[in-house]
N, C-alpha and C positions, 0 to 999 in steps of 0.2 A: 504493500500500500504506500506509493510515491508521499500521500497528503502526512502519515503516520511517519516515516523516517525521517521527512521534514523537521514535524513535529519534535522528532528523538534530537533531531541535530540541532536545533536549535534550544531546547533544552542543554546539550552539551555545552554548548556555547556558552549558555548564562551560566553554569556551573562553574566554565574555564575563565569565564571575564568575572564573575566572583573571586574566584580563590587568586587570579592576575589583583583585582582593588585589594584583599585583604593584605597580599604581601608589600603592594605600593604601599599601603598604608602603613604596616608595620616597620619598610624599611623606612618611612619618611618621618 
């Protein structure tokens, strides 16, 4: 289901630009 892995991949994405702000934050 194209609409679903979408879906999957872009949850990754806010997971991986999550834990990218929390290290920005902690190295800053």
């Amino acid at each position: 289901n194209p609409v679903r892995d979408m879906r999957e991949a872009n949850k990754i994405r806010l997971l991986c630009m999550g834990q990218w702000k929390d290290k920005e934050g902690k190295a800053s």
